[in-house]
N, CA, C and O atoms as CSV, one atom per row, in Angstrom:
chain,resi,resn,atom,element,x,y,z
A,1,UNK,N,N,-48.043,-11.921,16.110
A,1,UNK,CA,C,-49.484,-11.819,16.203
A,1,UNK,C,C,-49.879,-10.407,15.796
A,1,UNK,O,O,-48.994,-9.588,16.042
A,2,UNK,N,N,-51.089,-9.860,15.180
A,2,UNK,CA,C,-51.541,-8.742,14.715
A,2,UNK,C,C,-52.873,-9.205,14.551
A,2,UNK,O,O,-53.179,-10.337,14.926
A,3,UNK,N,N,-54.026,-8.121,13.809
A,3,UNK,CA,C,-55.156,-8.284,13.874
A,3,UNK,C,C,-55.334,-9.154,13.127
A,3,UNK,O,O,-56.346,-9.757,13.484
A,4,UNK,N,N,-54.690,-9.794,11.814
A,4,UNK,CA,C,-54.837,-10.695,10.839
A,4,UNK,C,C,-54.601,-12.343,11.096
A,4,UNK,O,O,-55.049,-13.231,10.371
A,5,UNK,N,N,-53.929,-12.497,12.095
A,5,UNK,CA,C,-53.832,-13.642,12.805
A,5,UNK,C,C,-52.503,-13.872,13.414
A,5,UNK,O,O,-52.288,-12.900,14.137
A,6,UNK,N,N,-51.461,-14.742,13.465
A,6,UNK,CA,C,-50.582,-15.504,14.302
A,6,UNK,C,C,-50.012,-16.212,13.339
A,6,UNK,O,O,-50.693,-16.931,12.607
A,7,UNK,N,N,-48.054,-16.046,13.156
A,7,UNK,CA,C,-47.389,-16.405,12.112
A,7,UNK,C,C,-46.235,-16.760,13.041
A,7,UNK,O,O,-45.910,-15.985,13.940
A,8,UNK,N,N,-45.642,-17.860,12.850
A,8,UNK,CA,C,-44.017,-18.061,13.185
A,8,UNK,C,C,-43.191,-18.179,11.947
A,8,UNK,O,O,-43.454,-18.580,10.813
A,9,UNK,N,N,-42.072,-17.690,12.527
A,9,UNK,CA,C,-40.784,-17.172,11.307
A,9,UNK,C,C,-39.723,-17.730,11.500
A,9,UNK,O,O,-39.514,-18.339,12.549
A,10,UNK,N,N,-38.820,-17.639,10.519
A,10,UNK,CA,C,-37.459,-18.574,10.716
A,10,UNK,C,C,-36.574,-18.488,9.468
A,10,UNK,O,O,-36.752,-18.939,8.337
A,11,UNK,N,N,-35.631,-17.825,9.965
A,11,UNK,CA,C,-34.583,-17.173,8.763
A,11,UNK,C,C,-35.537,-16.538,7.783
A,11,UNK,O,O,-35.592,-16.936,6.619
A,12,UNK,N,N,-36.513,-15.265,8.372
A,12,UNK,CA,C,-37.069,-14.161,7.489
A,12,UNK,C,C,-38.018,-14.689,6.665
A,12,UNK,O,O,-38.434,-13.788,5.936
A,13,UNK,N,N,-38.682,-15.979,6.386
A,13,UNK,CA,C,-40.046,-16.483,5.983
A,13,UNK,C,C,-40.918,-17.113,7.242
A,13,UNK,O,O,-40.508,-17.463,8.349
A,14,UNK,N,N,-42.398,-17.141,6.644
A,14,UNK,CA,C,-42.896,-17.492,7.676
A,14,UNK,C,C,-43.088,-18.959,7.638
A,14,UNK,O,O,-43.409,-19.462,6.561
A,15,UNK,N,N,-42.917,-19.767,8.765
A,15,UNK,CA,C,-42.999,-21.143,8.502
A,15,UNK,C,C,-44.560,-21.669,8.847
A,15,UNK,O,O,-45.260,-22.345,8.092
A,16,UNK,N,N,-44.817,-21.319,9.806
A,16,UNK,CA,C,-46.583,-21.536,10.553
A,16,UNK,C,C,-47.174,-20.340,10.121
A,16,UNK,O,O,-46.495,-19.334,9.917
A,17,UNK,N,N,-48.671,-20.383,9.932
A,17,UNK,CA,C,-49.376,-19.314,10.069
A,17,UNK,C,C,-51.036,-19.497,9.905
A,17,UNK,O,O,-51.537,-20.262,9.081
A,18,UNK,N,N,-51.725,-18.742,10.747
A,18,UNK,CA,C,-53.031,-19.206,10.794
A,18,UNK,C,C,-54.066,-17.485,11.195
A,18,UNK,O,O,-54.079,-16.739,12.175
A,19,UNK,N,N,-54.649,-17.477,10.127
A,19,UNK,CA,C,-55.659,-16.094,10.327
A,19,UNK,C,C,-56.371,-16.504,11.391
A,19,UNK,O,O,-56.542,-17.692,11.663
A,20,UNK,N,N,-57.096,-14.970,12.444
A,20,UNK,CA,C,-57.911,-15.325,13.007
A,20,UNK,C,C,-59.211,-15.639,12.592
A,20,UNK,O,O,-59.905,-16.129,13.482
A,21,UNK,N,N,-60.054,-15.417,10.859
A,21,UNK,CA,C,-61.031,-15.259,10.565
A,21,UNK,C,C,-60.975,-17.412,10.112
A,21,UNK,O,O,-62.020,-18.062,10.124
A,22,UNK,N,N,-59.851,-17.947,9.843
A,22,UNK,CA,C,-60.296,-19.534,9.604
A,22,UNK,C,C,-59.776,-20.478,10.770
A,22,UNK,O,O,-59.603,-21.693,10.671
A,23,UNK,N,N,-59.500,-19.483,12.192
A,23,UNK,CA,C,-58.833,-20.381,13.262
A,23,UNK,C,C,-60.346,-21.134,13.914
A,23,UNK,O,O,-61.367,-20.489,14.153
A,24,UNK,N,N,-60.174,-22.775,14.141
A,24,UNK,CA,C,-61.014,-23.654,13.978
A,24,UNK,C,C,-60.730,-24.509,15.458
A,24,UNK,O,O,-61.774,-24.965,15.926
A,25,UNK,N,N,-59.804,-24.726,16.062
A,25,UNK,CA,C,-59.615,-25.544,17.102
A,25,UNK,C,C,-58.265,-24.311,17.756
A,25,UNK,O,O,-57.571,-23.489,17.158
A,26,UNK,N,N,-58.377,-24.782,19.525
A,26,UNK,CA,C,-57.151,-24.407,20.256
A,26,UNK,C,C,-56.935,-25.158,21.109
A,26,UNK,O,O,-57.880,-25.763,21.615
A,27,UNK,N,N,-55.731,-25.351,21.511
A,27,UNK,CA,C,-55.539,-26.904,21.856
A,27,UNK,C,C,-54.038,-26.646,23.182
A,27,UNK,O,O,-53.187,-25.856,22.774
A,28,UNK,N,N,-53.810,-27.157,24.371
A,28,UNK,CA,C,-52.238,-26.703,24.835
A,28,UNK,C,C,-51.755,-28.218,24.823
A,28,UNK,O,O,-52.510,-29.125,25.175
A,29,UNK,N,N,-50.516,-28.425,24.418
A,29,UNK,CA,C,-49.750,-29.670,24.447
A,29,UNK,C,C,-48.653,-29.602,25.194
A,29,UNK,O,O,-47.672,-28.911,24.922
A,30,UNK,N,N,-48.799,-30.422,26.304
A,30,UNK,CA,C,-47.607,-30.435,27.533
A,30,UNK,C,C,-46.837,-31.627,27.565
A,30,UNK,O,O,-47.476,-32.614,27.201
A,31,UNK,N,N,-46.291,-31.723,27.716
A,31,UNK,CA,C,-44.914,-32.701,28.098
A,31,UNK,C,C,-44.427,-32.877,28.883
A,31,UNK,O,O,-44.577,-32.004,29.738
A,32,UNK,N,N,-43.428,-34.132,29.298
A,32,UNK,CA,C,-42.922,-34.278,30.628
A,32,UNK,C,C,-41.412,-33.824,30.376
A,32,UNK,O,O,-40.574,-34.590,30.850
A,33,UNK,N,N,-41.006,-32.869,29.806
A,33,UNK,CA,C,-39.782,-32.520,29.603
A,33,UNK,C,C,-39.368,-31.759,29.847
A,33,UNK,O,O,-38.387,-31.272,29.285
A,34,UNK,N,N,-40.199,-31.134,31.217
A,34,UNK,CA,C,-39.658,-29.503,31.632
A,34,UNK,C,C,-39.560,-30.070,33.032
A,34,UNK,O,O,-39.771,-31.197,33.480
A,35,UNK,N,N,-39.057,-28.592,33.743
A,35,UNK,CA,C,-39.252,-27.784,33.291
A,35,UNK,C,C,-37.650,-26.988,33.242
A,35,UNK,O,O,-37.285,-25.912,33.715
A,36,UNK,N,N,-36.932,-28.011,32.474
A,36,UNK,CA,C,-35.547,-27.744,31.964
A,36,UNK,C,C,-35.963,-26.691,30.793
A,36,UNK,O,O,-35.989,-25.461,30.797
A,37,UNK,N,N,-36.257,-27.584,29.860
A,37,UNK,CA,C,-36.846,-26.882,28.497
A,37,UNK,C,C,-38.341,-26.542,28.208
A,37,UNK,O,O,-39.127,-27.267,28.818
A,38,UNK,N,N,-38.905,-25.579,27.394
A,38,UNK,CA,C,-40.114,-25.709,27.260
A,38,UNK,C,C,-40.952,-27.090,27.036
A,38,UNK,O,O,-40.818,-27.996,26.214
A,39,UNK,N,N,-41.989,-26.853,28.241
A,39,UNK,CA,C,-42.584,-28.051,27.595
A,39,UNK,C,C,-44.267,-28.200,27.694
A,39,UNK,O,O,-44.940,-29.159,28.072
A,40,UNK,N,N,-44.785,-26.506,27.072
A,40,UNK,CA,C,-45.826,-25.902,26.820
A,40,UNK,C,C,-46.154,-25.449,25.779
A,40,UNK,O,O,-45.413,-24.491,25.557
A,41,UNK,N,N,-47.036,-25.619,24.782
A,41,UNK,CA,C,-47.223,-25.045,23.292
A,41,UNK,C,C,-48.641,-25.004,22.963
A,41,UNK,O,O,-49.562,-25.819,22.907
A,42,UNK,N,N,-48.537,-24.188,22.834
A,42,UNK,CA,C,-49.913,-23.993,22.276
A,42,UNK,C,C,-50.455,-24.322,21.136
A,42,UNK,O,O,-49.534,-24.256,20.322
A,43,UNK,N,N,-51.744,-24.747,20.417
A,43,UNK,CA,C,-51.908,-25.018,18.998
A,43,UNK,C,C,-52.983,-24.707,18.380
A,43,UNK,O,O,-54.072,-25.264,18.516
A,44,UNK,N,N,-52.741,-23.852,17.711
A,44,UNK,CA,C,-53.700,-22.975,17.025
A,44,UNK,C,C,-54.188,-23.993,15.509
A,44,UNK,O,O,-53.313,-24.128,14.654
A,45,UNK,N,N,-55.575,-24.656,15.264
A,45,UNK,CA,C,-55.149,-25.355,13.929
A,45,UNK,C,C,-56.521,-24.020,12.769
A,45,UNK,O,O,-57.268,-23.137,13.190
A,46,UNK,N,N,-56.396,-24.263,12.058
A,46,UNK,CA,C,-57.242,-23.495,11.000
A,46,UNK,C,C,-57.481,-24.364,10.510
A,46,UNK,O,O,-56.865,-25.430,10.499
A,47,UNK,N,N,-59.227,-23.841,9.580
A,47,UNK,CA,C,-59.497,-24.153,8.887
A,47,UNK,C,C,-59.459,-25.014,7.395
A,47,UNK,O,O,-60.160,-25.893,6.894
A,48,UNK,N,N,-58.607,-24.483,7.105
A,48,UNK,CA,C,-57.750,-25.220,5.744
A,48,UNK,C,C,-56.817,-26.080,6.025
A,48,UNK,O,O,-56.186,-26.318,4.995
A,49,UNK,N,N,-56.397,-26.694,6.968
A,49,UNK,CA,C,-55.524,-27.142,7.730
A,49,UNK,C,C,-54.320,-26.248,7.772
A,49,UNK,O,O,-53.392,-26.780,7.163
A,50,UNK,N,N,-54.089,-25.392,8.140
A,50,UNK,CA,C,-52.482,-23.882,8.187
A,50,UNK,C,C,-52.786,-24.201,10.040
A,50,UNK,O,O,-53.935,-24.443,10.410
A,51,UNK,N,N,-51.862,-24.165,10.842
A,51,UNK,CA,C,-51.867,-23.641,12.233
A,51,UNK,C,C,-50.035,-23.492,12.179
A,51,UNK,O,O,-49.096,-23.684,11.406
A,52,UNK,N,N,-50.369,-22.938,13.800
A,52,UNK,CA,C,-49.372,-22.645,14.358
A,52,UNK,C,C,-48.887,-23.272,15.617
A,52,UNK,O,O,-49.660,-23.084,16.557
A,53,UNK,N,N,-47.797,-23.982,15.905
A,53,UNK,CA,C,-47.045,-24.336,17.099
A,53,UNK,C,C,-46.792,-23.081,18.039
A,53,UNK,O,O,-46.246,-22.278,17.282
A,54,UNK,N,N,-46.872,-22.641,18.969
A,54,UNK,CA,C,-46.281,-21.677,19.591
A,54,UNK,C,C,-45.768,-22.018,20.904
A,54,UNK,O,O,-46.604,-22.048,21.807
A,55,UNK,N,N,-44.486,-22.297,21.210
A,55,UNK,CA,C,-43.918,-22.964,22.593
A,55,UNK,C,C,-44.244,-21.364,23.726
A,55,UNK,O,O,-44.168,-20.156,23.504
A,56,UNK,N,N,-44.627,-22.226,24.990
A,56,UNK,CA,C,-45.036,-20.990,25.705
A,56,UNK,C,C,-44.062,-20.191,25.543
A,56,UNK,O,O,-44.416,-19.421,24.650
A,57,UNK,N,N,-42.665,-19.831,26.013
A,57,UNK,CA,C,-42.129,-18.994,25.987
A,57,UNK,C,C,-42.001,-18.149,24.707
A,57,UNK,O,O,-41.244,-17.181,24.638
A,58,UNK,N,N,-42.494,-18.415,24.072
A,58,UNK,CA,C,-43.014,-17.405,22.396
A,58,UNK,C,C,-44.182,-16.973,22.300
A,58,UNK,O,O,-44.433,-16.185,21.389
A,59,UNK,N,N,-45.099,-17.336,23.121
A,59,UNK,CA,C,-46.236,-16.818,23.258
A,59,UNK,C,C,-46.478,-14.950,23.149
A,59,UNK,O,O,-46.199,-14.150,24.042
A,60,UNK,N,N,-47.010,-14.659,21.919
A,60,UNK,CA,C,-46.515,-12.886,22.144
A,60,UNK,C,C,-47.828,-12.566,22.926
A,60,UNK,O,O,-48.789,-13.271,23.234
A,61,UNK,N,N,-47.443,-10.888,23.196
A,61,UNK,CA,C,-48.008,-10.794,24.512
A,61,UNK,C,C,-49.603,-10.340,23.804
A,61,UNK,O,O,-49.589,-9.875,22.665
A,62,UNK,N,N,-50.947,-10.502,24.537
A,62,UNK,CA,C,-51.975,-10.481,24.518
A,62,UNK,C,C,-52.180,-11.704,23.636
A,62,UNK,O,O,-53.330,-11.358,23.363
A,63,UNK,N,N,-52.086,-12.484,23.172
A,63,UNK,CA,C,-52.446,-14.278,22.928
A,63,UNK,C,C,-53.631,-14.515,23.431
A,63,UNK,O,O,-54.786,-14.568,23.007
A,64,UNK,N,N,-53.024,-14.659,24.545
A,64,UNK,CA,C,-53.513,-15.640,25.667
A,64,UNK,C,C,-55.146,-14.637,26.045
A,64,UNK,O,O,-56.132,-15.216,26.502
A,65,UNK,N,N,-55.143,-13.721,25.868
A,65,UNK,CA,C,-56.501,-12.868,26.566
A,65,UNK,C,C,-57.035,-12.802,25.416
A,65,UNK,O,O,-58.172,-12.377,25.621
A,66,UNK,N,N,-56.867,-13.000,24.134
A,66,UNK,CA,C,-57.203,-13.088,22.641
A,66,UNK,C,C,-58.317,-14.553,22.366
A,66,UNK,O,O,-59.360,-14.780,21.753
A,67,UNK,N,N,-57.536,-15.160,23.065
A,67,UNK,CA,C,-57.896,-16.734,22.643
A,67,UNK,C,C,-58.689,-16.999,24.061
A,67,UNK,O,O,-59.459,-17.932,23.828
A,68,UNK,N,N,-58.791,-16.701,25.036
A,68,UNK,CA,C,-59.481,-16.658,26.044
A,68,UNK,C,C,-60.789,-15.878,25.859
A,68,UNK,O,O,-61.582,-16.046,26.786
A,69,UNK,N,N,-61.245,-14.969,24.762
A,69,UNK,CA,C,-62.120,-14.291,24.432
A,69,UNK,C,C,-63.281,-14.814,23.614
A,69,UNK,O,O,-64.452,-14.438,23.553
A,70,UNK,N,N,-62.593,-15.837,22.972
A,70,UNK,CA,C,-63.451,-16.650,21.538
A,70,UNK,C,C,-64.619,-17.222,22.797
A,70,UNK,O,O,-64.529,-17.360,24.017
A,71,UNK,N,N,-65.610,-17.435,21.891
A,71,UNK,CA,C,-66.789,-17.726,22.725
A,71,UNK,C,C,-67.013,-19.525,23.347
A,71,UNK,O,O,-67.203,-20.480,22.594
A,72,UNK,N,N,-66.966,-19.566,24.142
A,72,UNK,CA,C,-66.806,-21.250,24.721
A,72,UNK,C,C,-65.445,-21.156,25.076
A,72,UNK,O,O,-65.288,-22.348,24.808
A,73,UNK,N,N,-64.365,-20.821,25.424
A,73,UNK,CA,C,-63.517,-21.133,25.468
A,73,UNK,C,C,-62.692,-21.600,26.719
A,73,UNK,O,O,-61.989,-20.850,27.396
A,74,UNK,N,N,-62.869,-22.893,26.924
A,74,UNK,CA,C,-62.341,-23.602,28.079
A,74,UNK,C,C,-61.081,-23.305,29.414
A,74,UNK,O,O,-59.973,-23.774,29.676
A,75,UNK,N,N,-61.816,-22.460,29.907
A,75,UNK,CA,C,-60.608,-21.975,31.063
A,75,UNK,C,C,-59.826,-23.085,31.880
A,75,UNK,O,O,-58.644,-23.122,32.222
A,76,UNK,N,N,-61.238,-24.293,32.153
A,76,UNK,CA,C,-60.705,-25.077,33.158
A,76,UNK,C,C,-59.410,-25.709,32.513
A,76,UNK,O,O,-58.336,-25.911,33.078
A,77,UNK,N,N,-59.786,-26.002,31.071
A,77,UNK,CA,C,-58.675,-26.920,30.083
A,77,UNK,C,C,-57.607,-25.845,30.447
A,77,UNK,O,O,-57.059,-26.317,31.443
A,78,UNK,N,N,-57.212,-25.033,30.254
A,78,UNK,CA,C,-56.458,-24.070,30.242
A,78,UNK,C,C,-55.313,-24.478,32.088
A,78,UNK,O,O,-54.187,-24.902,32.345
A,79,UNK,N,N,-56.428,-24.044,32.812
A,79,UNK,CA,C,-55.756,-24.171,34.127
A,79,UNK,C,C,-54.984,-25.557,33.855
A,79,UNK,O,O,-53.806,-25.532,33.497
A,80,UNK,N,N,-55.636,-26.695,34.023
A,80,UNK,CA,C,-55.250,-28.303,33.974
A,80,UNK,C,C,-54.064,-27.909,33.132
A,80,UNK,O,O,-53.158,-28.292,33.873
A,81,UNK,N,N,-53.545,-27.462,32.206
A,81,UNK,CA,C,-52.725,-27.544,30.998
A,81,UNK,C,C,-51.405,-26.824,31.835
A,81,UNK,O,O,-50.274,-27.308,31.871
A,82,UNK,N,N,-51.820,-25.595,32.476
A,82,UNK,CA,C,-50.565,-25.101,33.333
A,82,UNK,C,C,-50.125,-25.536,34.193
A,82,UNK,O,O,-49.098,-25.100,34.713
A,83,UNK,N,N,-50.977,-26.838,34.726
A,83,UNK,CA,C,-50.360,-27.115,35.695
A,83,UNK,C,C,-49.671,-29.028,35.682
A,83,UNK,O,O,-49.161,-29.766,36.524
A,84,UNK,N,N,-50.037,-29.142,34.273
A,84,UNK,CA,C,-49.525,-30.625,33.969
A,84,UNK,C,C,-48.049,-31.173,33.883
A,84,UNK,O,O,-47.147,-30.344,33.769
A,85,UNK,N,N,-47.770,-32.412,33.927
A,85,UNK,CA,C,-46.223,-32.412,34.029
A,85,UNK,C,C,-46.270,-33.631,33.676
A,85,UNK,O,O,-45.590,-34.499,34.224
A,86,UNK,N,N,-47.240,-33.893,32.523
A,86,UNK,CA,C,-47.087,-35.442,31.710
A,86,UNK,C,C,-47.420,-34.991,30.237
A,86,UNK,O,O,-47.276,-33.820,29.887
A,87,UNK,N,N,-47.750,-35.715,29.620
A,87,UNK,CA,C,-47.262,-35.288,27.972
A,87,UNK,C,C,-49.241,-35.744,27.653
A,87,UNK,O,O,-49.640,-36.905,27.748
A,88,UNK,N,N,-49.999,-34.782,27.362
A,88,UNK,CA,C,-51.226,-34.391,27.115
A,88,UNK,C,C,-51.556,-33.508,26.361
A,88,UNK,O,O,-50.952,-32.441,26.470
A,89,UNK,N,N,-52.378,-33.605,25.568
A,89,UNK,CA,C,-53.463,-32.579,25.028
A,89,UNK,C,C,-54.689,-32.158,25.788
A,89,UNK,O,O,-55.636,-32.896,26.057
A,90,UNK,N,N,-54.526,-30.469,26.211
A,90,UNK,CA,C,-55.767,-30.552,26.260
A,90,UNK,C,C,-56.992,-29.498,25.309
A,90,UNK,O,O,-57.020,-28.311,24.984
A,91,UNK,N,N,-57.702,-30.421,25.158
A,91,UNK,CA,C,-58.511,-29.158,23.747
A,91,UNK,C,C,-59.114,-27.708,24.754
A,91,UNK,O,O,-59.612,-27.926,25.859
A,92,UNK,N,N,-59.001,-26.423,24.266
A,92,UNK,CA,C,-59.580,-25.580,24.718
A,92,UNK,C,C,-60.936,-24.834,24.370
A,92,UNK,O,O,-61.904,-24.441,25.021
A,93,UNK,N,N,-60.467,-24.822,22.746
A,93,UNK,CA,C,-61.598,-24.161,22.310
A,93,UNK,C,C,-61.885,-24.613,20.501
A,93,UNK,O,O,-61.042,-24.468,19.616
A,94,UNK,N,N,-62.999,-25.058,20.354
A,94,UNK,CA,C,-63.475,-25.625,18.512
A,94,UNK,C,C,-64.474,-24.682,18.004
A,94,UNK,O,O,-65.571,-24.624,18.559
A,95,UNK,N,N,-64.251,-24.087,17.200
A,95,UNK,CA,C,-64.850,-23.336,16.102
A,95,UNK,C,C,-66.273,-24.025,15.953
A,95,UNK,O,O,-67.154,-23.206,16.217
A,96,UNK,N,N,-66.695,-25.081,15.665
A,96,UNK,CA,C,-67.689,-26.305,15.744
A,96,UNK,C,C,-68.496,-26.175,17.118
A,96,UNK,O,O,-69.723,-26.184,17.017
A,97,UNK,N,N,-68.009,-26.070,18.226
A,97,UNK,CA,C,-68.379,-26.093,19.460
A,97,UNK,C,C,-68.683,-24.442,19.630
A,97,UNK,O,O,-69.011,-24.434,20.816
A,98,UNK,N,N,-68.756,-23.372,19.290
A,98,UNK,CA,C,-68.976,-22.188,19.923
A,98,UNK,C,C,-70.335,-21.489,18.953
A,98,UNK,O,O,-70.804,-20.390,19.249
């Protein structure tokens, strides 16, 4: 993450990546598969269709107070999402909606 947006990498290219100036929806996707393994991710989608998967434990640090900042942005969805333990979406925040 940097001021330009949010990229995941993998063997030294980037595989995901989404600017903050065309990020369009935020979304957390939980699962019933923890809490052995992650089973929290976040989803950043853009504009052009480009986003990013980010499993919580990759979450880099200030994210979360980043994306909590955008205007409308659904805390309660947020809480519900940390505390789920079935396999859900919940939307947080739409570009459309703010």
């Amino acid at each position: 993450m940097d001021d330009s947006g949010v990229c995941r990498w993998r063997d030294d290219a980037i595989i995901e990546a989404v600017r903050w100036d065309e990020l369009a929806t935020v979304a957390i996707l939980t699962t019933s598969f923890g809490p052995a393994i992650d089973d929290v991710f976040w989803l950043l989608g853009g504009s052009g269709g480009a986003g990013v998967v980010v499993p919580s434990e990759q979450v880099p640090e200030g994210l979360m107070q980043r994306l909590q900042e955008l205007p409308g942005f659904d805390n309660e969805a947020l809480i519900n999402a940390m505390t789920c333990t079935e396999d859900r979406v919940f939307p947080c925040w739409s570009a459309a909606k703010s």
